[in-house]
C-alpha positions as a Markdown table, in Angstrom:
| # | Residue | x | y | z |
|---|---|---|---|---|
| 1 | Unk | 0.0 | 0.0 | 0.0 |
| 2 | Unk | 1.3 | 3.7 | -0.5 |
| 3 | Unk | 0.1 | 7.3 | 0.1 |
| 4 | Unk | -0.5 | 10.5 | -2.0 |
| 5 | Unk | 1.6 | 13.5 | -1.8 |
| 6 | Unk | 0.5 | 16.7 | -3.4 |
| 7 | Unk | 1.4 | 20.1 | -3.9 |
| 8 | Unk | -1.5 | 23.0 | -5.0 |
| 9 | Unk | -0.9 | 26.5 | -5.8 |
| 10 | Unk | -3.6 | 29.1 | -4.2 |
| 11 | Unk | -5.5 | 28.5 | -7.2 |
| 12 | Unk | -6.7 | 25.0 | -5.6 |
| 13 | Unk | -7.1 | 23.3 | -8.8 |
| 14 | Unk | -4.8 | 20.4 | -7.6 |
| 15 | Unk | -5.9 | 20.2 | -3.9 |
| 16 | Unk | -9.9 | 19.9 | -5.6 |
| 17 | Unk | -8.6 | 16.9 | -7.4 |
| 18 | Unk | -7.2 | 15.4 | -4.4 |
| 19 | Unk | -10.4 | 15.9 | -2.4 |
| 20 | Unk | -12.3 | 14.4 | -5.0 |
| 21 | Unk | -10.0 | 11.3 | -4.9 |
| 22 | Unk | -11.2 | 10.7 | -1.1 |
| 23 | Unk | -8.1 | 9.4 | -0.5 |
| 24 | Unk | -6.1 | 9.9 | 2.6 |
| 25 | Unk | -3.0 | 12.9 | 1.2 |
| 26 | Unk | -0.5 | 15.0 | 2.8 |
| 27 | Unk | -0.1 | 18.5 | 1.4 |
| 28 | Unk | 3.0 | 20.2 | 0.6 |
| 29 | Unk | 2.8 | 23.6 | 2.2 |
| 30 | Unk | 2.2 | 26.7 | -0.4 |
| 31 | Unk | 4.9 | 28.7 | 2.1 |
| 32 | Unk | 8.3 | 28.0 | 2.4 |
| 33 | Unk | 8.3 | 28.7 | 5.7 |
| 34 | Unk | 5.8 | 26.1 | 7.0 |
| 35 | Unk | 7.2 | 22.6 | 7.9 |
| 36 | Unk | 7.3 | 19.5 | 5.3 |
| 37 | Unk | 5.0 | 16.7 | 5.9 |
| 38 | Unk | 6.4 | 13.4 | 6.6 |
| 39 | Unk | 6.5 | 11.4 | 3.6 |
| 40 | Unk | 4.7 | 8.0 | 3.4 |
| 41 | Unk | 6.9 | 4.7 | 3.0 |
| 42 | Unk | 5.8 | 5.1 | -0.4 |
| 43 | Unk | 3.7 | 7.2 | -2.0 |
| 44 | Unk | 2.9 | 8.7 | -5.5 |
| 45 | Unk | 3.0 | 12.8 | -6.3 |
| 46 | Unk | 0.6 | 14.7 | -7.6 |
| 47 | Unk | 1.9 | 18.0 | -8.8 |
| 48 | Unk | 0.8 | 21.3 | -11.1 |
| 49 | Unk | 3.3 | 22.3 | -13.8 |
| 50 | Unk | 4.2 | 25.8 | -13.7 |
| 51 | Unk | 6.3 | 26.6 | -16.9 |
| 52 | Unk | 7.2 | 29.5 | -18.5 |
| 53 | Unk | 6.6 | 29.7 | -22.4 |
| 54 | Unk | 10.2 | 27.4 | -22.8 |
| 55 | Unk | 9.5 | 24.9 | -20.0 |
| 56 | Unk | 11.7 | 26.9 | -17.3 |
| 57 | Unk | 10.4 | 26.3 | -13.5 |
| 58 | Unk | 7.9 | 23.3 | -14.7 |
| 59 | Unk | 8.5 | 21.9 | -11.1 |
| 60 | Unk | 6.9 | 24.0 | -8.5 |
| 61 | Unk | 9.7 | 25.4 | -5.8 |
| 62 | Unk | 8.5 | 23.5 | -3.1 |
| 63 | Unk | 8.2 | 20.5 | -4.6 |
| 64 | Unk | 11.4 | 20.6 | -5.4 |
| 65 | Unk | 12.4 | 21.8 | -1.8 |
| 66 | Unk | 10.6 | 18.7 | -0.9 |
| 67 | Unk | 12.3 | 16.1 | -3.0 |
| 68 | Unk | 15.8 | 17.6 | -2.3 |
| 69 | Unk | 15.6 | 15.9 | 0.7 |
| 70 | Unk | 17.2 | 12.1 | 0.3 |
| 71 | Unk | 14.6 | 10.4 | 3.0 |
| 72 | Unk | 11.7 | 12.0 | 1.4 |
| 73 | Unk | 12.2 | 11.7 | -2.6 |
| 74 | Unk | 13.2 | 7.6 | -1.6 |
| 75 | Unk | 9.9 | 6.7 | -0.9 |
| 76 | Unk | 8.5 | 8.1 | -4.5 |
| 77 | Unk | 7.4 | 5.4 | -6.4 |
| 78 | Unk | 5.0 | 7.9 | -9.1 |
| 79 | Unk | 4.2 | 11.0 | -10.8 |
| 80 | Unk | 0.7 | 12.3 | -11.4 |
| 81 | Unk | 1.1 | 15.6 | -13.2 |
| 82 | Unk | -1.3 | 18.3 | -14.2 |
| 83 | Unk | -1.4 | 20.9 | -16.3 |
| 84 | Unk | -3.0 | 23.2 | -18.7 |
| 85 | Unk | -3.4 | 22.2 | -22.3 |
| 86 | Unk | -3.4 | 25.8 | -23.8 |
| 87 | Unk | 0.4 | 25.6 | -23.0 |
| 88 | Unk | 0.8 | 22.7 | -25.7 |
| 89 | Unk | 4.6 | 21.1 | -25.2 |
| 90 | Unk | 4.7 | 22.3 | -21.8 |
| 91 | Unk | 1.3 | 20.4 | -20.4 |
| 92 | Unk | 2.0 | 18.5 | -18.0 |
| 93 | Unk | 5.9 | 19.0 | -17.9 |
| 94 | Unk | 6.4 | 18.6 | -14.4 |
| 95 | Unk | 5.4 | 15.0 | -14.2 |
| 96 | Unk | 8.2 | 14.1 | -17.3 |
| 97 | Unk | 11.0 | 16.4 | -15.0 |
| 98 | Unk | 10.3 | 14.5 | -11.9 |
| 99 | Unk | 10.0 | 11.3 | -13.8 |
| 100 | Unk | 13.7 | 12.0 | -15.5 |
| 101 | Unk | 15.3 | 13.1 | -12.7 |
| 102 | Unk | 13.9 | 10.8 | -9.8 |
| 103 | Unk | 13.7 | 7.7 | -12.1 |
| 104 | Unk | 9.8 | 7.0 | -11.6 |
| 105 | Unk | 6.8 | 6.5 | -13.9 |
| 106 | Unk | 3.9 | 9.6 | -14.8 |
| 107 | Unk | 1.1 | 7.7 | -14.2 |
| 108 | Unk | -1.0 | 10.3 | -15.4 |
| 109 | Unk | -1.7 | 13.4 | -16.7 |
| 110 | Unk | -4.9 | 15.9 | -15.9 |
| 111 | Unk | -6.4 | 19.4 | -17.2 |
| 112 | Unk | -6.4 | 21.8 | -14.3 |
| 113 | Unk | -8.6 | 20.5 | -11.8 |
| 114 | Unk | -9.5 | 17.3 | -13.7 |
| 115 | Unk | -13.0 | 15.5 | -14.9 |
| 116 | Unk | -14.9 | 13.0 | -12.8 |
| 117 | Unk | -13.4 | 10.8 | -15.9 |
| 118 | Unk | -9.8 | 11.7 | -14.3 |
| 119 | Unk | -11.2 | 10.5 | -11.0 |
| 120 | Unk | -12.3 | 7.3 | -12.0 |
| 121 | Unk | -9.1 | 6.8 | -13.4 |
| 122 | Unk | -6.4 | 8.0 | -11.2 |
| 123 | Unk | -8.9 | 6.1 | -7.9 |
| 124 | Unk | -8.7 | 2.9 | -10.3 |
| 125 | Unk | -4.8 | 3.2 | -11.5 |
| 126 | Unk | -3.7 | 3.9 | -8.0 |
| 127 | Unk | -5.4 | 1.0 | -6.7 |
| 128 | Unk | -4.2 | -1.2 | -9.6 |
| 129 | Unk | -0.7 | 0.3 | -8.8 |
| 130 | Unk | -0.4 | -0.2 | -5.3 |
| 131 | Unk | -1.9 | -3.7 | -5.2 |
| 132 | Unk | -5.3 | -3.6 | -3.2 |
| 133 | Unk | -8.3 | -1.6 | -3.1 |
| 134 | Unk | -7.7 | 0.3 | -0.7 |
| 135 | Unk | -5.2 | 2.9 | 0.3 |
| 136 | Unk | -4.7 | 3.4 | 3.9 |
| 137 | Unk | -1.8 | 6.4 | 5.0 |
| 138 | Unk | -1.1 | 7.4 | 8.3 |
């Protein structure tokens, strides 16, 4: 079994995808100063691109902040990456980043806050992934 770790800009369109999995999630905090959340043994991401028009700062700041850390990033087993199709090669460039660089499958992509056709699919793929149906984080 593994967790969900997410990160959402003030915008919310992330975090309303999350709630709408109903799945137990820890948050990574908007503000640089607030504390990390543990990370789960394992757990897959779920993270907003924010790129500019040539794919510079895809990866939000604190997610990056957050997977700097060896303990953390070694329980990522997946990427689930949003975006914004208007932005053509950049959609969803922050799941193929973290992928690269941290050596673990995208999973997924979604539009912004998703469809209730994303949530059937990321609920079903993440069960499929982890094994069971059910996902149980502390």
């Amino acid at each position: 079994m593994g967790g969900i770790v997410y990160f959402s800009s003030a915008s919310g369109n992330t975090a309303r995808l999350v709630a709408r999995l109903g799945l137990p999630a820890r948050r990574i905090p908007i503000s640089p100063s607030d504390p990390m959340p543990a990370a789960p043994e394992r757990y897959v991401l779920i993270c907003p691109t924010y790129a500019d028009g040539q794919g510079r700062g895809a990866v939000p700041k604190q997610v990056i902040r957050f997977l700097n850390d060896p303990e953390r990033r070694a329980g990522l087993r997946g990427i689930i990456a949003g975006g914004n199709r208007n932005f053509g090669a950049t959609y969803a460039l922050a799941g193929r980043v973290i992928s690269d660089k941290c050596n673990v499958p995208v999973l997924y992509r979604f539009e912004l806050a998703g469809t209730e056709t994303d949530i059937d699919r990321i609920a079903a793929g993440l069960n499929e992934f982890w094994g069971t149906e059910c996902l149980i984080t502390a």
